[in-house]
C-alpha positions as CSV (number, residue, x, y, z in Angstrom):
1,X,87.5,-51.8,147.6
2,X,90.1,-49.5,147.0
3,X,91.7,-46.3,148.1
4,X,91.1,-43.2,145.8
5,X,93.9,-40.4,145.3
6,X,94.8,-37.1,143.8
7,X,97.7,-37.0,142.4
8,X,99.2,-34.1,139.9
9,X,103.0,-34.7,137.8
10,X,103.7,-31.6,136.1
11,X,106.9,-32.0,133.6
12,X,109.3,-29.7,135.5
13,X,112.9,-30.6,133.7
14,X,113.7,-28.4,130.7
15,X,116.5,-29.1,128.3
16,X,119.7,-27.5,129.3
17,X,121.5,-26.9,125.8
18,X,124.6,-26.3,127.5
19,X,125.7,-30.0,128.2
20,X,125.2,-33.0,126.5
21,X,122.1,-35.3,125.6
22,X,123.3,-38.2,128.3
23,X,123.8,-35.2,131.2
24,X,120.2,-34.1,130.2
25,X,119.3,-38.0,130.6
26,X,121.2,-38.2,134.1
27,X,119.5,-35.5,134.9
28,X,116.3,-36.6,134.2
29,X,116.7,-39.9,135.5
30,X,117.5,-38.5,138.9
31,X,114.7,-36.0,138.9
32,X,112.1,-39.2,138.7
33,X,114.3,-41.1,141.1
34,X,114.0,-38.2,143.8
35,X,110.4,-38.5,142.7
36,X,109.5,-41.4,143.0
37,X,111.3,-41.5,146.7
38,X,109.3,-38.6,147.9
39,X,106.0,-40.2,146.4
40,X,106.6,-43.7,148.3
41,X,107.8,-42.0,151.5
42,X,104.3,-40.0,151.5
43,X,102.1,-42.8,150.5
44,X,103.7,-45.0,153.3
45,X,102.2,-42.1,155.4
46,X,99.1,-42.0,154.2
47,X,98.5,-45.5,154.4
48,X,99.8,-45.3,157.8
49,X,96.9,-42.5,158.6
50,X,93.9,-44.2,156.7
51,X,94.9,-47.8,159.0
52,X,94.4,-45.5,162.0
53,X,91.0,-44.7,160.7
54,X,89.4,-47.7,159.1
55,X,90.8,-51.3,159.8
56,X,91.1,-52.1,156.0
57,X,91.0,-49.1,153.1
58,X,87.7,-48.9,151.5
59,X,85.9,-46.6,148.6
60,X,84.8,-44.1,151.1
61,X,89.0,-43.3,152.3
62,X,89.8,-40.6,150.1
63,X,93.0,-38.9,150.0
64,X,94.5,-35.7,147.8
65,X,98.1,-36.0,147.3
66,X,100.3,-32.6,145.9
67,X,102.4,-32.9,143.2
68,X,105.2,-33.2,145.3
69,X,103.9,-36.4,146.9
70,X,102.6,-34.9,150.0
71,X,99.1,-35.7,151.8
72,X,96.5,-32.7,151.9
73,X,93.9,-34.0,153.7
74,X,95.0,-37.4,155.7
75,X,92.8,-39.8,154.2
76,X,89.6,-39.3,156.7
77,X,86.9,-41.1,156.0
78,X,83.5,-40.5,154.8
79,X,80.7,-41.8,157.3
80,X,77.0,-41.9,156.4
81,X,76.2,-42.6,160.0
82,X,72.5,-40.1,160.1
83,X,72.7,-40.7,164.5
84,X,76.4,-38.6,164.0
85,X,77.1,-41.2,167.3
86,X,80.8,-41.2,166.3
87,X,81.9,-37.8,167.4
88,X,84.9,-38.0,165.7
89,X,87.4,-35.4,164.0
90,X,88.9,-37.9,161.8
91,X,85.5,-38.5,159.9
92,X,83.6,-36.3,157.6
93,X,79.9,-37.0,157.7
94,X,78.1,-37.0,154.3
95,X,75.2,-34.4,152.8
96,X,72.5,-37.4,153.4
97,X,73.9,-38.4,157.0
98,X,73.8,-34.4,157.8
99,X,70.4,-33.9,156.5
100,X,68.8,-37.3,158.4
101,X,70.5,-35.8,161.6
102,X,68.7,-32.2,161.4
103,X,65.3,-33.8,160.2
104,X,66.0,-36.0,163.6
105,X,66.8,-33.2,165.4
106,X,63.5,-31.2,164.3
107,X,61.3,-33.8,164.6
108,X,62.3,-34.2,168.3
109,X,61.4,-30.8,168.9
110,X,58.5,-29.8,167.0
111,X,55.9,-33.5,166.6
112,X,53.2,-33.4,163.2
113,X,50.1,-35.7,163.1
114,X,47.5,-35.7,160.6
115,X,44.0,-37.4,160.2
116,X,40.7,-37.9,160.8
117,X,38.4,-38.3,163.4
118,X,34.8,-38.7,164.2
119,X,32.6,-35.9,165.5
120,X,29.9,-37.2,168.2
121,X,27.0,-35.4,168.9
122,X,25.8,-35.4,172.2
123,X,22.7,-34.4,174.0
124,X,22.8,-34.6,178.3
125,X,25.9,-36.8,177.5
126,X,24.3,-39.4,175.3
127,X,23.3,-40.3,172.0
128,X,20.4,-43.0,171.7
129,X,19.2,-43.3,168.7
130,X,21.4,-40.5,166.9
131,X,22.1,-41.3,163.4
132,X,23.9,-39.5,160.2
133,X,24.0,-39.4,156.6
134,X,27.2,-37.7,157.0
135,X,29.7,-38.1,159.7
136,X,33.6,-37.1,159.1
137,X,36.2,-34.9,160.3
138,X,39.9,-33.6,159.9
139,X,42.9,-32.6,161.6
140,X,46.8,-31.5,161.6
141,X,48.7,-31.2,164.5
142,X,51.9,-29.4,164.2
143,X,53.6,-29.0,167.9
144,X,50.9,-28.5,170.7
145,X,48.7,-26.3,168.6
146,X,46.0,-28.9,167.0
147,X,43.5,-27.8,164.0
148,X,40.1,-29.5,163.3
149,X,36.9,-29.0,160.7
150,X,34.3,-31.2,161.0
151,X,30.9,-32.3,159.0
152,X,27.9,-33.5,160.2
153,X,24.2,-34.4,159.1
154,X,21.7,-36.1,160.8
155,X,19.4,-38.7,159.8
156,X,17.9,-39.2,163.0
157,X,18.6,-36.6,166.2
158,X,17.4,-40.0,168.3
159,X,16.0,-39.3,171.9
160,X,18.5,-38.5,173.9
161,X,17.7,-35.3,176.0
162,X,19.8,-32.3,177.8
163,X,22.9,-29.8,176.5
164,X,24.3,-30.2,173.2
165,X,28.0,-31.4,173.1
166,X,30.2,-32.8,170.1
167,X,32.8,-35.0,171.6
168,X,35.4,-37.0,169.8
169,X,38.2,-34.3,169.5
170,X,41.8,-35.8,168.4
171,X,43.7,-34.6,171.0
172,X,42.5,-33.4,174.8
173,X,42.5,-29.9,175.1
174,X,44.8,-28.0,177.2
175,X,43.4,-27.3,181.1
176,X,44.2,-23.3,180.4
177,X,43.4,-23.7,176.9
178,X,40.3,-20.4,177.3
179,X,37.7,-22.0,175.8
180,X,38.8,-21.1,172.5
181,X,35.9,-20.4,169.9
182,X,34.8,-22.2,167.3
183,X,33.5,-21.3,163.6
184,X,29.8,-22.8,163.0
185,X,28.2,-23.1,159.8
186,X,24.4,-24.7,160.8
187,X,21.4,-25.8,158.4
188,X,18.3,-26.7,160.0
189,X,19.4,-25.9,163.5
190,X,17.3,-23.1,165.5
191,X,18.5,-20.4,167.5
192,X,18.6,-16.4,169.0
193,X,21.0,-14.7,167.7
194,X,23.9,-16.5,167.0
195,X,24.9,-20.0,167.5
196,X,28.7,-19.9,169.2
197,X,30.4,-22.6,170.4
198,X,33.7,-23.8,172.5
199,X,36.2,-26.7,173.6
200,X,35.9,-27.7,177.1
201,X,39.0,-27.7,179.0
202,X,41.0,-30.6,179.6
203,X,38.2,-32.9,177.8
204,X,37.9,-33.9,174.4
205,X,34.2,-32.0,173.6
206,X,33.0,-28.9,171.8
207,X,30.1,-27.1,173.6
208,X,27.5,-25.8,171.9
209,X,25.5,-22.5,172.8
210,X,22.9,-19.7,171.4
211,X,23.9,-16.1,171.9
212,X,21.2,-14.1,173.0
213,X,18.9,-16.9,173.6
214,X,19.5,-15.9,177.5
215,X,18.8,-11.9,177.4
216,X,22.2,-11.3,176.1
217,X,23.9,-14.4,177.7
218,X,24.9,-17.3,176.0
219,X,22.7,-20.3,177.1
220,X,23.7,-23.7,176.1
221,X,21.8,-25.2,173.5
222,X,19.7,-29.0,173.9
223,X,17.9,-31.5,171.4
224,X,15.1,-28.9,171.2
225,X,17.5,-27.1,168.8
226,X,17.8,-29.7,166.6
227,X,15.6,-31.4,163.9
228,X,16.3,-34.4,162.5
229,X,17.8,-33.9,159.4
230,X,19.8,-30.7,160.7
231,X,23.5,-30.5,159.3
232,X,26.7,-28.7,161.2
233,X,30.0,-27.5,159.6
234,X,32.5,-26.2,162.1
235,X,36.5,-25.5,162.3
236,X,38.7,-24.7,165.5
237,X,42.0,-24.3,166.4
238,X,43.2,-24.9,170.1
239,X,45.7,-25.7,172.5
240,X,46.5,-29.4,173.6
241,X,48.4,-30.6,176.7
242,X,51.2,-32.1,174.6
């Protein structure tokens, strides 16, 4: 591999009328002499600089040179190390080893998950005989704050007894998460008022509950709700511990 340079040679000597054609020529001759001194004196140099960077030249030591022979920017070297380890001031890092250190950097601080999981309804904390024709659920995580939808159908509600719980959440929720609230879309599912519903903290489980059911209090709801082809579309956003 080789070194690459800069290197300008204007013509500066003009023809002097005034003396002859050999003075011109004697003068020329020592303005490419003086030249060509000052060009080998500052390329020793820069060779002397690039040996202190890089134990052999390579394509990636590039050095300007004025037109007077002298070294503009010392010959650094160009490193496309993306860790940035080196910590050096005779190195340049490249676009591609900058941009791999900040997406580093960024991912460190701020973590990204996305996929699926499976929502598992619940009733007293078991699920004999539950069965669906359509079982599936989303999520992103960006940071601690974790988003979720979810779709469910049944087939069979089973024979499971007792409170009404979806568990299967991505991601445990935070301890002082507040029970935050959940969007319900239900089919086939009977209630009061309103059917609300909320992540338990520090567990992976939605609760589910009917508004008004109580005398104004929310009350939660049990297999009695259901029927056995009753479907569920919900979405939540909450708060996990990490």
């Amino acid at each position: 591999m080789s070194t690459i340079y800069s290197v300008d040679l204007p013509i500066r000597y003009h023809y002097n009328k005034d003396i002859s054609v050999e003075a011109n020529l004697v003068l020329v001759q020592n303005y490419i002499t003086q030249l060509n001194n000052s060009m080998e004196k500052n390329l020793k140099e820069l060779f002397n600089r690039v040996s202190d960077v890089a134990d052999s030249p390579t394509a990636d030591n590039i050095a300007t040179v004025d037109v007077d022979g002298n070294v503009i920017d010392g010959g650094k070297v160009f490193d496309t190390d993306g860790t940035l380890s080196g910590n050096s001031d005779l190195s340049i890092s490249t676009e591609k080893a900058v941009k791999t250190y900040v997406d580093n950097a960024i991912g460190s601080i701020v973590s990204y998950d996305i996929g699926t999981w499976t929502p598992d309804l619940q009733f007293g904390g078991a699920k004999v005989g539950i069965t669906y024709s359509v079982q599936q659920g989303y999520f992103t995580k960006i940071g601690r704050l974790v988003v979720v939808s979810a779709e469910i159908t049944l087939s069979s509600k089973g024979s499971s007894s007792g409170a009404a719980t979806i568990h299967g959440l991505p991601y445990t929720v935070f301890n002082g998460d507040n029970n935050s609230s959940i969007s319900l879309k239900p089919e086939g599912i009977t209630f009061g008022e309103m059917m609300v519903g909320y992540v338990g903290n520090n567990t992976n489980n939605i609760i589910l509950q009917d508004f008004g059911a109580g005398g104004g209090a929310s009350v939660n709801m049990d297999d009695t709700n259901f029927a056995n082809n009753s479907s569920l579309y919900l979405s939540c956003s909450y708060i996990t511990a990490t």
